[in-house]
C-alpha positions as CSV (number, residue, x, y, z in Angstrom):
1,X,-84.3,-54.8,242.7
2,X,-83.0,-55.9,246.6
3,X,-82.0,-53.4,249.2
4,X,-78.6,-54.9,248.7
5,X,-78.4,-54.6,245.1
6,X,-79.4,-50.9,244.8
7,X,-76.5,-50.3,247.1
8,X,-74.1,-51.6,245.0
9,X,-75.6,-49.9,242.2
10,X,-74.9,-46.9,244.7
11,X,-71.6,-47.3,245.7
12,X,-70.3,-47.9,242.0
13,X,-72.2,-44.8,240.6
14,X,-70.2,-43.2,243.8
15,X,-67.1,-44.8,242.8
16,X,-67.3,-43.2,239.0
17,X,-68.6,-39.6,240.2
18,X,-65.5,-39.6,242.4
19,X,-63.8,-40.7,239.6
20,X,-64.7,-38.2,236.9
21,X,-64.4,-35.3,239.8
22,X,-60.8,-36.3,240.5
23,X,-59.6,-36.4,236.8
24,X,-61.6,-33.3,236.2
25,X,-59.1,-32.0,239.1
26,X,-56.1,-33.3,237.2
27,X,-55.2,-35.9,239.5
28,X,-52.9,-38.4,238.4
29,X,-54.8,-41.8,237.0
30,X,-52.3,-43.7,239.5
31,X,-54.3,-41.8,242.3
32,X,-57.8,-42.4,241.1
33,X,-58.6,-46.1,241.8
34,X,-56.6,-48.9,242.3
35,X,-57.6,-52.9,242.4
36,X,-55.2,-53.9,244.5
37,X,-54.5,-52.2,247.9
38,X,-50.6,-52.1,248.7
39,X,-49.8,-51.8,252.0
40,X,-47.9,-48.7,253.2
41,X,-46.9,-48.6,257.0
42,X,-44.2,-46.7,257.9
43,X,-43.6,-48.8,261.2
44,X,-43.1,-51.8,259.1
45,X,-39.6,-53.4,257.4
46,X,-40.3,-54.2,254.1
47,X,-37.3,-55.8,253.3
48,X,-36.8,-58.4,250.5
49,X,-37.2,-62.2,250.8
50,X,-37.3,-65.2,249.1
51,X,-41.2,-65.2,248.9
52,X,-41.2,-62.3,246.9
53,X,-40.9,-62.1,243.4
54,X,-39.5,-64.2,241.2
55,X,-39.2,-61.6,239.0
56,X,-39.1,-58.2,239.9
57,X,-38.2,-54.6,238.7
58,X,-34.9,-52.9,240.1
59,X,-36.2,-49.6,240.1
60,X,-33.7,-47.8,242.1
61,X,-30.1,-48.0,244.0
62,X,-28.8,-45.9,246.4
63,X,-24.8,-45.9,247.1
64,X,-23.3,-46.3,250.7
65,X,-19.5,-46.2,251.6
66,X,-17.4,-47.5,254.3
67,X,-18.5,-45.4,257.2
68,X,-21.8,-45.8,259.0
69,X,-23.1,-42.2,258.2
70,X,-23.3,-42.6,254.7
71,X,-24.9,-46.4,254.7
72,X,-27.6,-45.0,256.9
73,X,-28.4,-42.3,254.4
74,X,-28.4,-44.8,251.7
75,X,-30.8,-47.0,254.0
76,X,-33.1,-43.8,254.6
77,X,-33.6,-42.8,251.5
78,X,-34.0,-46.4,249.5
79,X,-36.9,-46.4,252.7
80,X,-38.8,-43.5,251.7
81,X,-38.6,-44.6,247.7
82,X,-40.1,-47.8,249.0
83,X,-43.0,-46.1,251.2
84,X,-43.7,-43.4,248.4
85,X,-44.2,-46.3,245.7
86,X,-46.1,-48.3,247.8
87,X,-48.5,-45.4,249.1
88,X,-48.6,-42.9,245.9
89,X,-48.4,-45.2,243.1
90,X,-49.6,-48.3,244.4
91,X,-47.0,-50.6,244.1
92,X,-45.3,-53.3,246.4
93,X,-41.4,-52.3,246.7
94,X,-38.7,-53.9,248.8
95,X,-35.3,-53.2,249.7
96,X,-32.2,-55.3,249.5
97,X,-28.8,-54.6,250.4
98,X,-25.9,-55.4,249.3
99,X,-22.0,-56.0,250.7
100,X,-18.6,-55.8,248.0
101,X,-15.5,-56.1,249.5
102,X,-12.8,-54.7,247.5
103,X,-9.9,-55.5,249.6
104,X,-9.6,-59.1,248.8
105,X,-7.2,-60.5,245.8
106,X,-9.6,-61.5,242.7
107,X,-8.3,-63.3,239.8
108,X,-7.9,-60.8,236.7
109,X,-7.9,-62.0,232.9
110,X,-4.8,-63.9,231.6
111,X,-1.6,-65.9,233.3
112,X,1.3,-64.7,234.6
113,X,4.3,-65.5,233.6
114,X,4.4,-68.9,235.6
115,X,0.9,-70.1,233.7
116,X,-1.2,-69.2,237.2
117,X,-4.2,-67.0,236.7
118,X,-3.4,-63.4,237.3
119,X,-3.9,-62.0,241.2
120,X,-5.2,-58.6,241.1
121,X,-6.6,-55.9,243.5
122,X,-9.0,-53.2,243.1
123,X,-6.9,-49.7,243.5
124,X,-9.8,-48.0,245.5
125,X,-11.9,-48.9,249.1
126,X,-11.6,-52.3,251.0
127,X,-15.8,-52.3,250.9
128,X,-19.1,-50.3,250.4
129,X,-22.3,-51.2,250.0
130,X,-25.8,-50.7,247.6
131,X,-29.1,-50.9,248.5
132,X,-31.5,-51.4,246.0
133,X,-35.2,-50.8,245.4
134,X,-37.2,-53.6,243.6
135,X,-40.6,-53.4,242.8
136,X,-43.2,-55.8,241.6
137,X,-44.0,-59.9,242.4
138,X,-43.7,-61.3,238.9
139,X,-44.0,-64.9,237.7
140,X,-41.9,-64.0,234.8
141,X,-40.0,-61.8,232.9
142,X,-42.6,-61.0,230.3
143,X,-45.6,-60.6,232.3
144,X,-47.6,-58.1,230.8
145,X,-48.1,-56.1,234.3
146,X,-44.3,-56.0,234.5
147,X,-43.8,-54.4,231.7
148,X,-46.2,-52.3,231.3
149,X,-45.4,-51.1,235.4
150,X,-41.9,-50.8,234.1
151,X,-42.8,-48.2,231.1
152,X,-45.0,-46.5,233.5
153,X,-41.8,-46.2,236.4
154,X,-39.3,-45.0,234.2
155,X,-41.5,-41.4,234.1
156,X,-42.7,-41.3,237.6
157,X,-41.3,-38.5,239.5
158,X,-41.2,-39.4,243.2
159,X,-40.8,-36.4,245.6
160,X,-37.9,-38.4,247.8
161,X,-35.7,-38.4,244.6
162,X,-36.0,-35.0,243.8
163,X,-32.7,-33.1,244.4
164,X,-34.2,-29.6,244.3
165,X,-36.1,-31.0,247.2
166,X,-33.7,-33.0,249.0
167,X,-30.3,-31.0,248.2
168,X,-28.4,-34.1,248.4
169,X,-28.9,-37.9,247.4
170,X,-27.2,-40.9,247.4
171,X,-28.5,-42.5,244.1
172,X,-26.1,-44.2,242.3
173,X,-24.5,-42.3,239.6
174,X,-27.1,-39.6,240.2
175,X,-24.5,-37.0,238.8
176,X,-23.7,-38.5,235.9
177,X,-27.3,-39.6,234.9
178,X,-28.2,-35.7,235.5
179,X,-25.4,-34.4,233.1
180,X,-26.8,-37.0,230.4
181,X,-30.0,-35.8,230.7
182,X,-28.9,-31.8,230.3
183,X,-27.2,-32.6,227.4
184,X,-30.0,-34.3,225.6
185,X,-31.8,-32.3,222.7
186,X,-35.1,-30.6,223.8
187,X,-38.1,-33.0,222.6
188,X,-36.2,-36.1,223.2
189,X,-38.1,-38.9,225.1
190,X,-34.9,-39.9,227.4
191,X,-35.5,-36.4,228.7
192,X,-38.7,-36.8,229.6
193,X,-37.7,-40.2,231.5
194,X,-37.8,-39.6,235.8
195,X,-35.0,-40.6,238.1
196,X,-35.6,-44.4,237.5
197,X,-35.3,-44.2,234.0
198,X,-32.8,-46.4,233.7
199,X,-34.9,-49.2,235.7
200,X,-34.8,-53.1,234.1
201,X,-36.3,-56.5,235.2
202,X,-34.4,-58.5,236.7
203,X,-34.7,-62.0,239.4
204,X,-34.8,-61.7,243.4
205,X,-31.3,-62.0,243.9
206,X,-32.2,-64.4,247.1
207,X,-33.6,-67.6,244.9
208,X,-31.0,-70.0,244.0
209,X,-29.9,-69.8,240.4
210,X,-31.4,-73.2,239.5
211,X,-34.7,-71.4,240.2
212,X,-34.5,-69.8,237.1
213,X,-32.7,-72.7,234.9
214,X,-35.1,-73.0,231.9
215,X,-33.7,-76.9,231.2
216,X,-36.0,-78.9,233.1
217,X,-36.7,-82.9,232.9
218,X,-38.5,-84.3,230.0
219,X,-42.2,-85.4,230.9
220,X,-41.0,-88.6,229.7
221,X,-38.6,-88.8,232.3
222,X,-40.9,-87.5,234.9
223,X,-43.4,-90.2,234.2
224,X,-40.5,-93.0,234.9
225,X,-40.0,-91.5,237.7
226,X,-43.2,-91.2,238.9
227,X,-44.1,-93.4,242.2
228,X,-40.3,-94.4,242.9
229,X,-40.5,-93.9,246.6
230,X,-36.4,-92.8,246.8
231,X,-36.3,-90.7,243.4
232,X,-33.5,-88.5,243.2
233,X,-35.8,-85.9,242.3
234,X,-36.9,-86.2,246.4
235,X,-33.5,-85.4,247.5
236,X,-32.9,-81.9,249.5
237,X,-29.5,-81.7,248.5
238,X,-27.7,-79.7,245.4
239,X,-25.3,-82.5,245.0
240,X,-25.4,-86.5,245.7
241,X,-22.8,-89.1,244.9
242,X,-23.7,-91.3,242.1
243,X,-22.1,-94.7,243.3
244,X,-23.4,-97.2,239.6
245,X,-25.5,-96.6,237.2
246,X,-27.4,-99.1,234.3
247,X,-27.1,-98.3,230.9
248,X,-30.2,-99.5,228.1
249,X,-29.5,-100.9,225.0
250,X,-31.8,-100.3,222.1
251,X,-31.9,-101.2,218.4
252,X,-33.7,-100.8,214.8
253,X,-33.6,-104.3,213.1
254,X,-35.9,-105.5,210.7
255,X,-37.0,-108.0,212.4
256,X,-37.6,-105.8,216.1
257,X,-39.5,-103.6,214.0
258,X,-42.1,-106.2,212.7
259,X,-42.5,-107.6,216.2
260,X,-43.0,-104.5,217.3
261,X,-46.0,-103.6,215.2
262,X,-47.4,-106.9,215.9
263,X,-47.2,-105.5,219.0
264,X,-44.9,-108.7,220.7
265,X,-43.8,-107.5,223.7
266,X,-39.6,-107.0,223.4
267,X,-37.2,-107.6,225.9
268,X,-35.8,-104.3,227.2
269,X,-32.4,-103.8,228.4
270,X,-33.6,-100.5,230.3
271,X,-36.4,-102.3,232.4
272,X,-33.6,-104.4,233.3
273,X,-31.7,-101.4,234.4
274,X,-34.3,-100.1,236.5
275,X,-34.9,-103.0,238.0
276,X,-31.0,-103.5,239.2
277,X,-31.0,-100.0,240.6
278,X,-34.5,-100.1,242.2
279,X,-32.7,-103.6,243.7
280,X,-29.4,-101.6,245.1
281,X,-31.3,-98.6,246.6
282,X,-33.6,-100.8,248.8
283,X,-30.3,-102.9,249.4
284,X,-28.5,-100.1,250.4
285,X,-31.5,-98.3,252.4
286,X,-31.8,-101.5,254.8
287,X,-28.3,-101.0,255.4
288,X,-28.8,-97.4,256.4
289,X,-27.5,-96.0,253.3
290,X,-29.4,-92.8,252.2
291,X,-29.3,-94.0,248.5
292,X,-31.8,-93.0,245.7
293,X,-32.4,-94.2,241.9
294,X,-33.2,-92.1,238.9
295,X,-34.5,-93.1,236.0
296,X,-33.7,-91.4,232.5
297,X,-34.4,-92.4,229.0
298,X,-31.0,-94.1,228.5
299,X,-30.1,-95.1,232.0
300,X,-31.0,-95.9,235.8
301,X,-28.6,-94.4,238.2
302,X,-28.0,-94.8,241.9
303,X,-27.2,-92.3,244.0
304,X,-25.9,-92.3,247.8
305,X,-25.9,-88.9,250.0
306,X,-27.5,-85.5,249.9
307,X,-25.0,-82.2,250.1
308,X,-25.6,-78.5,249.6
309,X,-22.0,-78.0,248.6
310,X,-19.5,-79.7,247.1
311,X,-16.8,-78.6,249.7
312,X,-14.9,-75.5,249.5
313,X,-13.0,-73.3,246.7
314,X,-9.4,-72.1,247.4
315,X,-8.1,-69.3,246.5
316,X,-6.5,-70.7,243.0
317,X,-10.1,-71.7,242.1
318,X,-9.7,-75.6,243.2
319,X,-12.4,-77.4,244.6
320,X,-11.2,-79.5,247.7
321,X,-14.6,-82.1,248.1
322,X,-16.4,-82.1,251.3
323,X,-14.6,-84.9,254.0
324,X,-18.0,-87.0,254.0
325,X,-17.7,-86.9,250.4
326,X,-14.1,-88.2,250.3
327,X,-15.2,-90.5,252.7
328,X,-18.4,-92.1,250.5
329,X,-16.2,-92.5,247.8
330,X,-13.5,-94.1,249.1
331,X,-16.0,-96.5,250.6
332,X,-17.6,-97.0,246.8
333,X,-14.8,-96.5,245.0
334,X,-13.4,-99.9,243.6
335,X,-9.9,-101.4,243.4
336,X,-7.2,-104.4,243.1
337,X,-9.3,-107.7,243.7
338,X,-7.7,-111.3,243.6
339,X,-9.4,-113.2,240.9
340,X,-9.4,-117.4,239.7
341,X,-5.9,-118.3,239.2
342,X,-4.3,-115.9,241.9
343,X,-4.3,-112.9,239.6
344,X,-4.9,-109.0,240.8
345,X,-6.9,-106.7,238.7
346,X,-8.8,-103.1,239.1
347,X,-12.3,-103.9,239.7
348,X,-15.5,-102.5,241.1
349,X,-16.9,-103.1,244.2
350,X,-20.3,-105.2,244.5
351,X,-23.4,-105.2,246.4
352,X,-22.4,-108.1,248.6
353,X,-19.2,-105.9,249.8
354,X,-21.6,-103.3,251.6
355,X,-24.5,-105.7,252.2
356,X,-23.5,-109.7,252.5
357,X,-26.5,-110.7,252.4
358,X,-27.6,-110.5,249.8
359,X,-28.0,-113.3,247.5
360,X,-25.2,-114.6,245.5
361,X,-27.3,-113.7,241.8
362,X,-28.5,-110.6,243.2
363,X,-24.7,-109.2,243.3
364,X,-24.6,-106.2,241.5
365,X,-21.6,-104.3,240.8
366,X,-20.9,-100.5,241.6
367,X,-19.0,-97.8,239.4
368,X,-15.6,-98.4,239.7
369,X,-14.8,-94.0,240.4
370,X,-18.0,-92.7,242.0
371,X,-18.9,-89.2,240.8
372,X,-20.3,-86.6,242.5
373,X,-23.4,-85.0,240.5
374,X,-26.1,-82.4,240.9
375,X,-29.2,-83.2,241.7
376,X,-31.9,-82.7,239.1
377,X,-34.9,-81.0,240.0
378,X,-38.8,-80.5,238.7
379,X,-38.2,-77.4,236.6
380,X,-41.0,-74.4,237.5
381,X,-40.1,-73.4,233.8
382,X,-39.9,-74.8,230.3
383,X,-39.7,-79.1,230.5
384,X,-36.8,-79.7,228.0
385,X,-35.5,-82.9,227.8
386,X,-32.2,-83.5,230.0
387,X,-30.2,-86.7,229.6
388,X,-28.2,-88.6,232.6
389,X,-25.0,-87.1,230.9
390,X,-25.6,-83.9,231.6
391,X,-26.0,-84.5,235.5
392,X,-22.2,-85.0,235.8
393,X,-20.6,-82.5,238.5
């Protein structure tokens, strides 16, 4: 055996004497050995962020009211919690606070007598604030180390939650959890459960909510949209304004059906589709349009614009659009058009009316209404299949 090798033989028969000492001690088995080292410095912030997580474990929240005194306390102590399970049990904890502000009207359930949704206010506080304590950088809910770190928290007994230590704490409905627990029978497990026994999974409440939506795209859909060099799927933006769209046409006759397993090639409505879009997004791209295409199993759509919002809400709950939006689509929208013989009519707009020119039988027309839609996106989770139709804003 090498020099090096007997010393690894050494420092693991070290590791497994100190080990079987400790336990022989009755240290805790959190204390013994751990295989991943979680850092613990009290001169650092560790404050949540969107790189941790996605899933995580609220373990703990501490309550802070209106004036300064009692937010810092709530601060101080949600910081100890995080320090004590990062250096005693080993694992990484964050804190996030939150801001409620009770002052403000909020619509209640029900109309009033007028039919308008029912204005109410809460009776208590203008605002106050919770910081919480989440623990744990999950892929998903059921990981098997979140849950079985989560059974494990709900009985651990941190010193910086211990009232007979502290005197006072700012837990959230610390008193009332404590009452629950005295009145429990002797032998029951809840008893037995520590201050965060009432701790859940739960998301990092700084990721987007589309983070977590399970519908994704169907791989089908992905693969036709593989290559396109202005997919929709590229855009930044939540939203985009879908300015036409290209709808495929498919059938089951007898006779498509033999050609078909003769393998004749068939003439496909939906290539044609893609091809018309592909056509307008390069049309409107030399024109300085930021337009995209996206390609579904039913239809090719166009898309011009990229926004994170669709405007703003008012206080009734109406959305009033963005001004570049209203903009875009009154320059897409179509309208009254003098046709042969002198006649008006509602129509769409065309390619040639943004871009003249282009060719007379490349004219393509737009949607007469653009609508505003949300911008799909490659899922992290489950690929389910998601039609055009279900993109509408």
């Amino acid at each position: 055996m090498t020099g090096h090798g007997a010393r690894w033989l050494g420092w693991i028969a070290c590791g497994l004497a100190s080990c079987l000492s400790g336990t022989a001690l009755g240290a805790p088995w959190d204390k013994i050995l751990t295989v991943n080292r979680v850092e613990a410095d009290p001169k650092k912030d560790y404050t949540l962020s969107e790189k941790n997580g996605p899933w995580m474990i609220l373990a703990c929240s501490f309550s802070a009211g209106e004036d300064e005194q009692s937010r810092q306390a709530a601060r101080q102590q949600a910081r100890e919690l995080v320090l004590e399970l990062r250096k005693r049990y080993k694992l990484p904890a964050y804190m996030y606070e939150k801001e409620f502000e009770f002052g403000k009207e909020v619509i209640g359930r029900g109309v009033d007598r007028f039919g308008n949704p029912v204005r109410m206010k809460y009776q208590r506080g203008s605002e106050t604030a919770e910081v919480a304590v989440l623990v744990g950088d999950y892929v998903k809910a059921d990981d098997p180390d979140a849950q079985e770190t989560l059974k494990r928290l709900k009985y651990y007994q941190p010193d910086c939650l211990s009232i007979e230590k502290r005197g006072t704490t700012s837990r959230t409905l610390a008193g009332w959890r404590m009452i629950q627990a005295a009145v429990l029978p002797e032998g029951s497990a809840k008893k037995k459960k520590g201050p965060m026994g009432h701790a859940f999974i739960t998301t990092n409440p700084l990721l987007p909510p589309e983070f977590f939506n399970a519908r994704g795209l169907d791989p089908l859909v992905l693969k036709a949209n593989e290559g396109v060099e202005h997919c929709l799927l590229d855009c930044r933006g939540k939203y985009s304004l879908q300015v036409a769209h290209f709808t495929g046409t498919w059938t089951m006759k007898p006779s498509e059906i033999e050609a078909i397993e003769k393998g004749k090639p068939l003439e496909s409505k939906l290539v044609e589709a893609t091809e018309k879009a592909h056509l307008m997004v390069t049309a409107l791209r030399k024109r300085g349009y930021e337009a995209y295409e996206f390609h579904d199993r039913y239809a090719s759509v166009v898309t011009v614009g990229s926004f994170n919002s669709p405007g703003h809400r008012d206080e009734s709950g109406t959305i009033h659009l963005d001004p570049q939006i209203q903009a875009l689509m009154a320059k897409f929208q179509g309208g009254q058009r003098t046709v042969a013989g002198g006649m008006t009519m509602n129509a769409p707009k065309t390619l040639r009316d943004l871009v003249p020119e282009i060719p007379n039988e490349e004219n393509i027309p737009f949607d007469m209404n653009p609508t505003l839609v949300e911008v799909p996106k490659r899922s992290v989770t489950a690929a389910i299949s998601r039609p055009a139709a279900d993109l509408r804003f």
